[in-house]
C-alpha positions in Angstrom: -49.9 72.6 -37.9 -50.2 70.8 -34.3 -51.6 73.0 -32.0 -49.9 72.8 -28.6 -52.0 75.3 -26.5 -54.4 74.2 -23.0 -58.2 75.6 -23.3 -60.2 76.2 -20.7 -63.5 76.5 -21.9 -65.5 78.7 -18.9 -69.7 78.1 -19.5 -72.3 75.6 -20.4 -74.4 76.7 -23.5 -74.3 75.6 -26.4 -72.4 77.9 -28.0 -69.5 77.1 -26.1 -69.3 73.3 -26.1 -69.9 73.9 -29.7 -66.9 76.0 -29.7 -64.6 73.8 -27.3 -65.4 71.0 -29.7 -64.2 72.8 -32.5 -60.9 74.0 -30.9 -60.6 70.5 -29.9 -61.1 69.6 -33.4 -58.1 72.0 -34.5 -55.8 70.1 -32.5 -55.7 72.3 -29.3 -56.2 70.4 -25.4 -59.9 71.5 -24.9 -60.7 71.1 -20.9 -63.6 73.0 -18.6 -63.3 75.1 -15.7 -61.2 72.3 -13.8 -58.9 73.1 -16.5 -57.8 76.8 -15.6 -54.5 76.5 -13.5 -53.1 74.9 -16.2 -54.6 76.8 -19.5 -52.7 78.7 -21.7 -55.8 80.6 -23.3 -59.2 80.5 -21.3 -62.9 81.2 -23.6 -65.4 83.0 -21.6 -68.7 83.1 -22.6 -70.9 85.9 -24.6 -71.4 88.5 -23.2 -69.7 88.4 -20.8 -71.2 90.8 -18.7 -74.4 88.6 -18.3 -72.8 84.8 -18.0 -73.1 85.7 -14.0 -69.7 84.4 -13.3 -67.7 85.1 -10.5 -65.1 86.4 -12.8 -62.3 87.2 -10.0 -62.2 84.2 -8.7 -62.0 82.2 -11.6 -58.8 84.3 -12.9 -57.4 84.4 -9.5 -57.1 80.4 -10.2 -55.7 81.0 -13.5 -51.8 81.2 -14.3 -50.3 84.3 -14.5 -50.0 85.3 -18.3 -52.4 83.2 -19.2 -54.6 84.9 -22.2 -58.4 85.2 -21.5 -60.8 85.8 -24.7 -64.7 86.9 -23.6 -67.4 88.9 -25.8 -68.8 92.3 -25.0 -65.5 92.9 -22.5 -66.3 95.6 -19.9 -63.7 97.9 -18.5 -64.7 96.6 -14.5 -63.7 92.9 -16.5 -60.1 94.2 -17.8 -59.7 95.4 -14.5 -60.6 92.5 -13.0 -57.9 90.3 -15.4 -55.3 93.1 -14.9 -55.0 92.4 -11.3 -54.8 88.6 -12.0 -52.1 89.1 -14.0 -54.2 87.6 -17.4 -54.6 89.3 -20.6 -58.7 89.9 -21.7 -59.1 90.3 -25.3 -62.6 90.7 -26.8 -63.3 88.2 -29.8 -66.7 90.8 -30.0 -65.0 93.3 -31.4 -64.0 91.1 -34.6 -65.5 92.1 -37.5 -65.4 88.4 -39.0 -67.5 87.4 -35.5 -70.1 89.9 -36.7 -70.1 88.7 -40.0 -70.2 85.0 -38.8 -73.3 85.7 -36.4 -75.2 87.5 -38.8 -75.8 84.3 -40.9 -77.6 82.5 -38.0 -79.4 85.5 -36.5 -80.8 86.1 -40.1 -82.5 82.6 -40.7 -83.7 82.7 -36.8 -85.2 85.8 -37.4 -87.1 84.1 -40.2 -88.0 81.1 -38.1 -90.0 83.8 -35.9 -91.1 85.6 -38.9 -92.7 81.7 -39.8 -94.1 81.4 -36.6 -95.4 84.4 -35.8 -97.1 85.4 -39.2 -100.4 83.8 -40.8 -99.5 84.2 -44.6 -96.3 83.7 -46.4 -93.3 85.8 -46.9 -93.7 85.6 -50.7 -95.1 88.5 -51.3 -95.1 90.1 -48.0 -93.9 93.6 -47.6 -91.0 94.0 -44.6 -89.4 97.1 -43.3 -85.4 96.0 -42.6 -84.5 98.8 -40.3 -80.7 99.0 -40.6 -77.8 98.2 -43.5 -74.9 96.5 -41.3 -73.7 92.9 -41.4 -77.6 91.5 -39.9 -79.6 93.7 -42.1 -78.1 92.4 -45.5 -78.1 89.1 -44.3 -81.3 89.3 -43.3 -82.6 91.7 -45.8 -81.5 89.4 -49.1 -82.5 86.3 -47.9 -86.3 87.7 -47.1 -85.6 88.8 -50.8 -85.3 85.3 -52.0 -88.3 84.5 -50.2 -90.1 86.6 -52.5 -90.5 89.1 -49.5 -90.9 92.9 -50.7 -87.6 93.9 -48.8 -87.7 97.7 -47.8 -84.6 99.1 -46.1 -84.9 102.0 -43.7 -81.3 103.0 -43.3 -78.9 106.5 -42.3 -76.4 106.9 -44.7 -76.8 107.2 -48.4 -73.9 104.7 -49.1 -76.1 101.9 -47.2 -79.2 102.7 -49.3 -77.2 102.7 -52.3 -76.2 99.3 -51.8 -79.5 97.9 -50.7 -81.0 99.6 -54.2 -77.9 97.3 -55.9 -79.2 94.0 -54.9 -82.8 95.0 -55.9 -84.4 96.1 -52.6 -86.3 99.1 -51.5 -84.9 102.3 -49.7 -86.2 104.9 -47.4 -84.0 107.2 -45.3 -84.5 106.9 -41.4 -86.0 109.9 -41.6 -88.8 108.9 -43.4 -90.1 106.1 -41.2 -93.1 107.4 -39.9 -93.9 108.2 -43.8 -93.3 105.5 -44.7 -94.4 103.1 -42.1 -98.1 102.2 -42.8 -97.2 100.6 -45.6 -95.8 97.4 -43.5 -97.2 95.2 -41.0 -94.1 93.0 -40.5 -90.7 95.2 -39.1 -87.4 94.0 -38.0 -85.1 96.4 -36.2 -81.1 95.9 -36.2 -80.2 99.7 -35.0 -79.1 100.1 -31.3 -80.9 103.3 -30.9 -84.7 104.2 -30.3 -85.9 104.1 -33.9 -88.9 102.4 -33.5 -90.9 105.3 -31.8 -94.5 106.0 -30.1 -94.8 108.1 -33.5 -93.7 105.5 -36.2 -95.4 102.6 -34.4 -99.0 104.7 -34.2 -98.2 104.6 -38.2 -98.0 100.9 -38.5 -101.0 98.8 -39.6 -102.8 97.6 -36.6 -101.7 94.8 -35.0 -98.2 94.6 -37.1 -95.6 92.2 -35.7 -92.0 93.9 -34.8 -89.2 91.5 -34.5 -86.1 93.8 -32.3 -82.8 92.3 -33.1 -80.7 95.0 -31.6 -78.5 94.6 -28.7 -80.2 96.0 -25.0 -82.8 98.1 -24.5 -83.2 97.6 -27.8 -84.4 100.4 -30.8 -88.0 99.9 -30.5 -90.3 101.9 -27.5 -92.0 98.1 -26.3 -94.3 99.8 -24.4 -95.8 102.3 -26.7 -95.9 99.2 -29.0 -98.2 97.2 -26.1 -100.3 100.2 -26.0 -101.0 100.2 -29.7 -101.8 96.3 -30.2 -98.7 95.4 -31.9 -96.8 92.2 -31.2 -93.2 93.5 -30.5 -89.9 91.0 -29.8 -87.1 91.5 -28.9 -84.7 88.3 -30.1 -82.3 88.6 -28.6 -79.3 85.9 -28.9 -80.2 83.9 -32.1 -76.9 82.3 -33.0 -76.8 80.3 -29.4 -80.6 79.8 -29.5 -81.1 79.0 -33.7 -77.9 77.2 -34.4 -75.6 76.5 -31.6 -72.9 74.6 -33.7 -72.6 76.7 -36.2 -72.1 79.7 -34.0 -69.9 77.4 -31.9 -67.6 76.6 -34.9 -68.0 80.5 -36.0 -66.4 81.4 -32.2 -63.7 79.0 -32.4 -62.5 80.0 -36.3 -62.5 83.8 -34.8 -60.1 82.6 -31.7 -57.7 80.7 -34.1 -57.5 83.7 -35.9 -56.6 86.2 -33.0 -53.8 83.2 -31.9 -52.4 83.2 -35.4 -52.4 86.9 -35.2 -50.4 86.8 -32.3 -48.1 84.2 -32.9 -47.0 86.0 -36.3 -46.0 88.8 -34.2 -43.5 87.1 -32.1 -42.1 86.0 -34.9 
Protein backbone atom coordinates (compact mmCIF):
# COMPACT_ATOMS: atom_id res chain seq x y z
CA UNK A 1 0.00 0.00 0.00
CA UNK A 2 1.55 3.68 -0.81
CA UNK A 3 1.95 5.40 2.15
CA UNK A 4 1.06 9.08 1.79
CA UNK A 5 1.83 10.48 5.32
CA UNK A 6 4.86 13.53 6.07
CA UNK A 7 7.44 12.40 8.98
CA UNK A 8 9.25 14.55 10.84
CA UNK A 9 11.80 12.71 12.42
CA UNK A 10 12.90 15.03 15.81
CA UNK A 11 16.76 13.78 17.12
CA UNK A 12 20.04 12.60 15.95
CA UNK A 13 21.06 9.12 17.33
CA UNK A 14 21.16 6.36 15.84
CA UNK A 15 18.19 4.93 16.74
CA UNK A 16 16.27 7.47 15.05
CA UNK A 17 17.89 7.83 11.61
CA UNK A 18 17.70 4.14 11.76
CA UNK A 19 14.13 4.46 12.22
CA UNK A 20 13.48 7.55 9.67
CA UNK A 21 15.26 5.24 7.14
CA UNK A 22 13.00 2.56 7.70
CA UNK A 23 9.68 4.71 7.51
CA UNK A 24 11.22 6.08 4.49
CA UNK A 25 11.74 2.59 3.36
CA UNK A 26 7.87 1.88 3.86
CA UNK A 27 7.05 4.46 1.47
CA UNK A 28 6.25 7.37 3.90
CA UNK A 29 8.04 11.26 3.14
CA UNK A 30 10.70 10.97 5.93
CA UNK A 31 12.11 14.80 6.60
CA UNK A 32 14.05 16.24 10.00
CA UNK A 33 13.09 18.95 12.21
CA UNK A 34 12.75 21.45 9.14
CA UNK A 35 10.05 19.23 8.36
CA UNK A 36 7.48 19.94 11.26
CA UNK A 37 5.03 22.59 9.78
CA UNK A 38 4.20 20.41 7.29
CA UNK A 39 4.23 16.72 9.01
CA UNK A 40 1.37 14.74 9.45
CA UNK A 41 3.02 12.39 12.20
CA UNK A 42 6.22 13.69 14.09
CA UNK A 43 8.85 10.76 15.93
CA UNK A 44 10.39 11.98 19.05
CA UNK A 45 13.05 10.45 20.49
CA UNK A 46 13.39 7.76 23.52
CA UNK A 47 12.72 8.76 26.27
CA UNK A 48 11.56 11.49 25.86
CA UNK A 49 12.07 13.00 28.99
CA UNK A 50 15.89 13.01 28.63
CA UNK A 51 16.38 14.02 24.67
CA UNK A 52 16.67 17.78 26.22
CA UNK A 53 14.42 19.17 23.66
CA UNK A 54 12.69 22.26 23.83
CA UNK A 55 9.57 20.32 23.39
CA UNK A 56 7.03 23.48 23.31
CA UNK A 57 8.55 25.08 20.85
CA UNK A 58 8.93 22.46 18.53
CA UNK A 59 5.06 21.61 18.70
CA UNK A 60 4.16 25.19 18.69
CA UNK A 61 5.76 24.99 14.96
CA UNK A 62 3.85 21.95 14.20
CA UNK A 63 0.27 21.91 12.52
CA UNK A 64 -2.51 21.59 14.52
CA UNK A 65 -3.73 17.87 14.50
CA UNK A 66 -0.75 16.73 13.69
CA UNK A 67 -0.03 13.25 15.64
CA UNK A 68 3.26 13.14 17.80
CA UNK A 69 4.67 9.57 18.81
CA UNK A 70 7.70 9.82 21.76
CA UNK A 71 8.77 6.93 24.28
CA UNK A 72 8.45 7.09 28.08
CA UNK A 73 5.58 10.13 27.56
CA UNK A 74 5.28 12.26 30.67
CA UNK A 75 2.14 13.86 31.75
CA UNK A 76 4.01 17.75 31.82
CA UNK A 77 4.72 16.37 27.77
CA UNK A 78 0.87 15.62 27.05
CA UNK A 79 0.23 18.78 28.49
CA UNK A 80 2.66 20.40 26.63
CA UNK A 81 1.08 18.70 23.08
CA UNK A 82 -2.46 19.46 24.38
CA UNK A 83 -2.02 23.11 24.27
CA UNK A 84 -0.36 22.80 20.73
CA UNK A 85 -3.21 21.32 19.58
CA UNK A 86 -1.09 17.74 18.62
CA UNK A 87 -1.92 14.42 19.74
CA UNK A 88 1.20 12.49 21.91
CA UNK A 89 0.97 8.85 21.87
CA UNK A 90 3.66 6.64 23.57
CA UNK A 91 5.10 3.89 21.17
CA UNK A 92 6.81 2.79 24.91
CA UNK A 93 3.96 1.47 26.14
CA UNK A 94 3.80 -1.19 23.14
CA UNK A 95 4.27 -4.42 24.20
CA UNK A 96 5.74 -5.56 20.65
CA UNK A 97 8.48 -2.42 21.40
CA UNK A 98 9.36 -4.32 24.58
CA UNK A 99 9.58 -7.46 22.95
CA UNK A 100 11.58 -5.90 19.97
CA UNK A 101 14.19 -4.22 22.39
CA UNK A 102 14.71 -7.07 24.37
CA UNK A 103 16.55 -8.94 21.53
CA UNK A 104 19.29 -6.23 21.33
CA UNK A 105 19.61 -5.36 25.00
CA UNK A 106 20.12 -9.25 25.50
CA UNK A 107 23.19 -9.80 23.13
CA UNK A 108 24.66 -6.24 24.52
CA UNK A 109 24.38 -7.35 27.82
CA UNK A 110 26.55 -10.27 26.71
CA UNK A 111 28.98 -8.14 24.87
CA UNK A 112 29.64 -6.65 28.51
CA UNK A 113 29.46 -9.94 30.02
CA UNK A 114 32.56 -10.74 27.26
CA UNK A 115 34.36 -7.86 28.20
CA UNK A 116 34.14 -7.57 31.58
CA UNK A 117 34.74 -11.30 32.56
CA UNK A 118 38.19 -13.34 32.40
CA UNK A 119 36.76 -16.92 31.67
CA UNK A 120 34.03 -18.00 29.43
CA UNK A 121 30.34 -18.21 29.86
CA UNK A 122 30.34 -21.99 29.15
CA UNK A 123 30.10 -23.15 32.26
CA UNK A 124 29.70 -20.03 34.23
CA UNK A 125 27.04 -19.75 36.79
CA UNK A 126 24.63 -16.28 36.28
CA UNK A 127 21.91 -15.04 38.46
CA UNK A 128 19.02 -13.53 35.83
CA UNK A 129 17.23 -11.40 38.25
CA UNK A 130 13.76 -11.00 36.59
CA UNK A 131 11.28 -13.16 34.07
CA UNK A 132 9.81 -10.37 31.63
CA UNK A 133 10.52 -9.85 28.00
CA UNK A 134 14.72 -9.03 28.82
CA UNK A 135 15.16 -11.71 31.23
CA UNK A 136 14.05 -14.67 28.87
CA UNK A 137 15.77 -13.19 26.20
CA UNK A 138 18.64 -12.83 28.05
CA UNK A 139 18.32 -15.70 30.20
CA UNK A 140 18.11 -18.54 27.20
CA UNK A 141 20.55 -17.18 25.15
CA UNK A 142 23.28 -17.28 28.18
CA UNK A 143 21.75 -20.89 28.18
CA UNK A 144 22.98 -21.68 24.84
CA UNK A 145 26.24 -20.33 25.87
CA UNK A 146 26.48 -23.11 28.04
CA UNK A 147 26.01 -20.53 31.02
CA UNK A 148 24.42 -22.17 34.21
CA UNK A 149 21.28 -19.77 33.95
CA UNK A 150 19.60 -19.19 37.47
CA UNK A 151 16.41 -17.12 37.58
CA UNK A 152 15.61 -15.11 40.65
CA UNK A 153 12.08 -14.13 39.95
CA UNK A 154 8.34 -13.10 42.03
CA UNK A 155 5.71 -14.97 40.81
CA UNK A 156 5.51 -18.67 40.57
CA UNK A 157 4.11 -18.60 36.97
CA UNK A 158 7.62 -16.86 35.96
CA UNK A 159 9.68 -19.56 37.69
CA UNK A 160 7.56 -22.19 36.20
CA UNK A 161 8.46 -21.10 32.86
CA UNK A 162 12.10 -20.57 33.34
CA UNK A 163 12.19 -24.40 34.92
CA UNK A 164 10.39 -25.29 31.15
CA UNK A 165 13.15 -24.23 29.08
CA UNK A 166 15.74 -25.96 31.39
CA UNK A 167 16.94 -23.15 33.74
CA UNK A 168 17.31 -22.74 37.35
CA UNK A 169 14.70 -21.04 39.83
CA UNK A 170 14.89 -19.29 43.12
CA UNK A 171 12.16 -17.06 44.45
CA UNK A 172 13.19 -13.25 45.10
CA UNK A 173 12.97 -14.00 48.42
CA UNK A 174 15.72 -16.28 48.53
CA UNK A 175 18.40 -14.06 47.06
CA UNK A 176 20.57 -13.44 49.80
CA UNK A 177 20.39 -17.48 50.15
CA UNK A 178 21.05 -18.02 47.34
CA UNK A 179 23.49 -15.39 46.19
CA UNK A 180 27.06 -16.69 47.06
CA UNK A 181 26.75 -19.09 44.72
CA UNK A 182 27.30 -16.52 41.67
CA UNK A 183 29.91 -14.08 40.81
CA UNK A 184 28.27 -12.79 37.54
CA UNK A 185 24.42 -10.98 38.19
CA UNK A 186 22.32 -9.25 35.80
CA UNK A 187 19.37 -7.30 37.16
CA UNK A 188 16.12 -6.45 34.89
CA UNK A 189 13.62 -5.47 38.00
CA UNK A 190 12.93 -1.74 38.49
CA UNK A 191 12.97 -1.93 42.20
CA UNK A 192 15.89 -2.20 44.83
CA UNK A 193 16.58 -5.97 44.68
CA UNK A 194 20.04 -5.92 44.64
CA UNK A 195 20.59 -4.91 48.32
CA UNK A 196 23.63 -3.98 50.89
CA UNK A 197 22.46 -7.59 52.32
CA UNK A 198 22.44 -9.76 49.00
CA UNK A 199 25.50 -8.04 47.57
CA UNK A 200 27.67 -8.72 51.12
CA UNK A 201 26.57 -12.48 49.98
CA UNK A 202 28.13 -12.32 46.68
CA UNK A 203 31.58 -13.77 45.98
CA UNK A 204 34.11 -11.09 46.25
CA UNK A 205 34.65 -9.02 43.57
CA UNK A 206 31.50 -10.37 41.50
CA UNK A 207 30.52 -8.31 38.40
CA UNK A 208 26.75 -6.91 38.43
CA UNK A 209 25.44 -5.84 35.10
CA UNK A 210 21.91 -3.41 36.05
CA UNK A 211 19.66 -3.42 33.08
CA UNK A 212 16.77 -1.80 34.71
CA UNK A 213 15.31 1.45 33.90
CA UNK A 214 16.62 4.68 36.52
CA UNK A 215 17.88 4.41 39.65
CA UNK A 216 18.07 1.15 38.84
CA UNK A 217 17.49 -2.23 41.27
CA UNK A 218 20.84 -2.55 42.60
CA UNK A 219 22.22 -0.30 45.83
CA UNK A 220 25.69 0.99 43.62
CA UNK A 221 27.10 2.26 46.49
CA UNK A 222 26.94 -0.53 48.93
CA UNK A 223 28.20 -2.47 45.84
CA UNK A 224 31.58 0.12 45.65
CA UNK A 225 31.91 -0.51 49.22
CA UNK A 226 32.13 -4.26 48.90
CA UNK A 227 34.57 -4.54 45.80
CA UNK A 228 32.15 -5.51 43.35
CA UNK A 229 32.14 -4.12 39.78
CA UNK A 230 28.47 -2.90 39.36
CA UNK A 231 26.87 -1.34 35.83
CA UNK A 232 24.28 0.03 35.13
CA UNK A 233 23.63 -0.41 31.07
CA UNK A 234 21.52 1.46 30.46
CA UNK A 235 20.16 2.04 26.68
CA UNK A 236 21.59 -1.13 24.80
CA UNK A 237 19.38 -1.23 21.67
CA UNK A 238 20.68 2.51 20.53
CA UNK A 239 24.22 1.75 21.84
CA UNK A 240 24.56 -2.34 20.64
CA UNK A 241 22.55 -2.20 17.46
CA UNK A 242 21.22 0.94 16.26
CA UNK A 243 19.56 -0.35 13.03
CA UNK A 244 18.01 -2.93 14.28
CA UNK A 245 16.37 -1.07 17.05
CA UNK A 246 15.74 1.64 14.40
CA UNK A 247 13.76 -0.78 12.13
CA UNK A 248 12.14 -2.28 15.54
CA UNK A 249 10.84 1.61 16.22
CA UNK A 250 9.62 2.17 12.85
CA UNK A 251 7.61 -1.53 12.55
CA UNK A 252 5.97 -0.44 16.07
CA UNK A 253 4.79 3.17 14.48
CA UNK A 254 3.37 1.47 11.35
CA UNK A 255 1.53 -0.61 13.51
CA UNK A 256 -0.17 2.20 15.80
CA UNK A 257 -0.93 4.07 12.05
CA UNK A 258 -2.62 0.95 10.80
CA UNK A 259 -4.35 0.79 14.12
CA UNK A 260 -5.73 3.93 13.61
CA UNK A 261 -6.55 4.08 10.10
CA UNK A 262 -8.73 0.80 10.64
CA UNK A 263 -10.71 2.69 12.93
CA UNK A 264 -11.83 5.41 10.73
CA UNK A 265 -12.83 3.07 8.61
Amino acid sequence: MRQTKRFAVVGSDARQAAAGRALARAGYTVGGVQQLPQADCILLPLPLEQADLPLAQLLGTAKPGALALGGKVTESALSIARAAGVELVDYFARPELTVYNAIPTAEGCIGILLERRSRTLWGAAVLVLGFGPVGRALAVRLAALGARVTVAARRPVQRAMAEELGLRAVPLTELAAAAAAFDTVVNTIPAPVLTAQVLAALPKKSLIVDLASKPGGTDFAAARRLGHTALHALSLPTVWAPETAGEALARTVQAILQEREGKKI
